[in-house]
N, C-alpha and C positions, 0 to 999 in steps of 0.2 A: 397529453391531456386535451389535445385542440377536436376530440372527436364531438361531431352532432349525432343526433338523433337519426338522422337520415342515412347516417355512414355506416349505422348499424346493419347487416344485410342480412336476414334472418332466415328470407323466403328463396326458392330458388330465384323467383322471378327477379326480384332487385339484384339477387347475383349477377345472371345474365345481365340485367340493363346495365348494370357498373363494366361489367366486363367489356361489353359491345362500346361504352362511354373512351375505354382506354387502348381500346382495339389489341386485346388479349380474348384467344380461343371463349364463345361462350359455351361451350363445349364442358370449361373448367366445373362451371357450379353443379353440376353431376356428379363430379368427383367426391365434392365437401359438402357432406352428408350437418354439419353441425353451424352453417354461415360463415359470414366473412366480415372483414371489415374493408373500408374504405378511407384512404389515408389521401388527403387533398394535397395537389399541389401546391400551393401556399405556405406549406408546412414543410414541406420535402427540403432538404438542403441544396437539393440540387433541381429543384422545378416541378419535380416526378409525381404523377395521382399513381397510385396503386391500390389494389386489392387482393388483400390476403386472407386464406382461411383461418378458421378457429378451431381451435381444436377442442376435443369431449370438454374438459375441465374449465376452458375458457369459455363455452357457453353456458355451463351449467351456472358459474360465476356473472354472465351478464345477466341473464335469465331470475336469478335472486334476486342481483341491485334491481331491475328495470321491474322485479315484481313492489320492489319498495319503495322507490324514485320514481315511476311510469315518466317517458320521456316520449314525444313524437313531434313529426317534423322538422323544421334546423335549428332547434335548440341543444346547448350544453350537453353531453351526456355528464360531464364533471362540471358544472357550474360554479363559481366565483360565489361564497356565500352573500355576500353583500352588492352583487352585479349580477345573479342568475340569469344574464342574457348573455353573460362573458363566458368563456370557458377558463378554468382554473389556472391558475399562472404555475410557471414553473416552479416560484418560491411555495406555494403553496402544495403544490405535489410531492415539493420534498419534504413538506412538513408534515403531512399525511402517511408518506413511509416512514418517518421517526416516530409516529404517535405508533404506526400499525407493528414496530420494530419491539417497543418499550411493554406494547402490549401482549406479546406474543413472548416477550423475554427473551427478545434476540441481542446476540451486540450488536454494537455499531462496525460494519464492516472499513477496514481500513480501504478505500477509493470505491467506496460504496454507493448508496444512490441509487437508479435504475439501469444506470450503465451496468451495474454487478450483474442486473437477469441478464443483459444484453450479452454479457461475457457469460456465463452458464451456458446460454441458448447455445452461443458458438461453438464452445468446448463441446457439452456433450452430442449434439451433434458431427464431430469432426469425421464418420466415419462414412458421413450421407453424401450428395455428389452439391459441391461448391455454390454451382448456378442454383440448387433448389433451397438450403440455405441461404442464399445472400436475397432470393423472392421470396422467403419467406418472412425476414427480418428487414430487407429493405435497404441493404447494403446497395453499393455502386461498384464498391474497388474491392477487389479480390483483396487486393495486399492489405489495406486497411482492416479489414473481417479479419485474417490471421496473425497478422502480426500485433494488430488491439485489442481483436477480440477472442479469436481461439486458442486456450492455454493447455499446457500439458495437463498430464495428471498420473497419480501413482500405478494405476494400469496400463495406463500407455508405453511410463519408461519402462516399466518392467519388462515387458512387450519387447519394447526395443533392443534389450541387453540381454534377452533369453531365446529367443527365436533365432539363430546362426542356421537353423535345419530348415530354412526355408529356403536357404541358397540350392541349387540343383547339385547332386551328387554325383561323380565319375560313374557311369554306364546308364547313366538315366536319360531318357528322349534328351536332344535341345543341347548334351556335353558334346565338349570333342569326343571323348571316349565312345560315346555313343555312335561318333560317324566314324570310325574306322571301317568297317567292312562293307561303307556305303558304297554305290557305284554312279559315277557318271552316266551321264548316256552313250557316250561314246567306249562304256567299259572300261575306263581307267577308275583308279579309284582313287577315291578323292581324299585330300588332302585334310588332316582332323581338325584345321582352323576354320573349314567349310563349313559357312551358314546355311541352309538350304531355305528359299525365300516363304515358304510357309511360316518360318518360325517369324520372318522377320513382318510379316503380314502387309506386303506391298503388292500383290500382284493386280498389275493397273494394264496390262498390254501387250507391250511392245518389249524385245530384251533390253537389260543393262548391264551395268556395273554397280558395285554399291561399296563402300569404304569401311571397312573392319577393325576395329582396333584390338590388336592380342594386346594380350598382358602381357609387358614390359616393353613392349617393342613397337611400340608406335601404330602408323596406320601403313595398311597394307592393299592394294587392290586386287578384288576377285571375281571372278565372272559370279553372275546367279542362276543357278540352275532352274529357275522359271520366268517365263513373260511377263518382264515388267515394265515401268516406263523408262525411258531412256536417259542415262545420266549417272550422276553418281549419289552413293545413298552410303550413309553415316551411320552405323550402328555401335 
């Protein structure tokens, strides 16, 4: 609740100036088409100014309040009612989700709060790339985001207990099955534990080795039949 008036970024131009401010691409405000907001260091847990965009639903929602509130300059956007130079305190934010909870005939969630959207955002999000989630929400630590915030859900486990067919199948690209009638360069043929370094997506140079592990029998070493970098490589 510690946002101002000013944090609000509506135009592109204050996008850019926020951005160029935290030396992030100004390039970004192009992208978010609907504004962004600005999250001050002082407030960060960890020291950090960020700016995030808004998405359709969340402008539509400031764009209401700000037509019935009008806010400008560094004042409150959620103002302190008896200190509207303050910005709302936390006890009072949580009293506002209980009024807005009762009114809408919600329960009360059991570890509820605003950590709950915080954990929604996470979860359904899980299927996006880590880094644009944790800039979008403002996280630090990977592990913290998943382990607090992202939780399963009944399509995912399902997901997880019915999909077996995603494993590769005997005579498909990528199996041993698959390399039996391959050939060496030198016309031998190769051996069906043989990786061939395409699959393994290292090609950096120079030849190597790279370390194999079969099923049940440990690791084993093999040459790679492409130029790569020199050493040994763990697949």
């Amino acid at each position: 609740m510690n946002l101002r008036a000013s944090d609000v970024l509506l135009s592109p131009e204050q996008m850019v100036t926020a951005l160029a401010a935290i030396g992030a691409p100004i390039e970004w405000a192009g992208h978010w088409p609907h504004g962004a907001l600005r999250w001050r260091a002082e407030h960060d847990k960890m020291g950090y100014e960020t700016v995030t965009p808004l998405s359709a639903l969340a402008r539509a929602a400031i764009d209401a309040y700000l037509a019935r509130n009008p806010r400008a300059g560094d004042v409150p956007v959620f103002p302190e009612l008896r200190r509207p130079n303050d910005c709302a305190s936390r006890d009072i934010a949580e009293h506002w989700l209980r009024q807005a909870e009762k009114k809408a005939g919600l329960p009360r969630l059991a570890r509820g709060g605003y950590h709950a959207f915080r954990r929604q955002f996470a979860s359904e999000r899980r299927h996006l790339p880590d880094t644009d989630v944790m800039a979008a929400a403002g996280w630090r630590s990977l592990a913290v985001m998943r382990q607090s915030y992202q939780h399963s859900d009944a399509v995912g486990m399902l997901s997880a207990v019915e999909r077996p067919e995603a494993r590769p199948k005997p005579g498909e690209p990528g199996t041993p099955v698959a390399h039996e009638n391959r050939k060496a360069p030198n016309g031998d043929a190769l051996r069906e534990d043989h990786i061939p370094v395409k699959n393994m997506m290292c090609a950096f140079g120079v030849p190597g080795y790279m370390i194999h592990g079969t099923p049940g029998a440990g690791f084993s070493v093999m040459p790679v039949d492409f130029s790569v970098a020199p050493g040994m490589y763990t697949t």
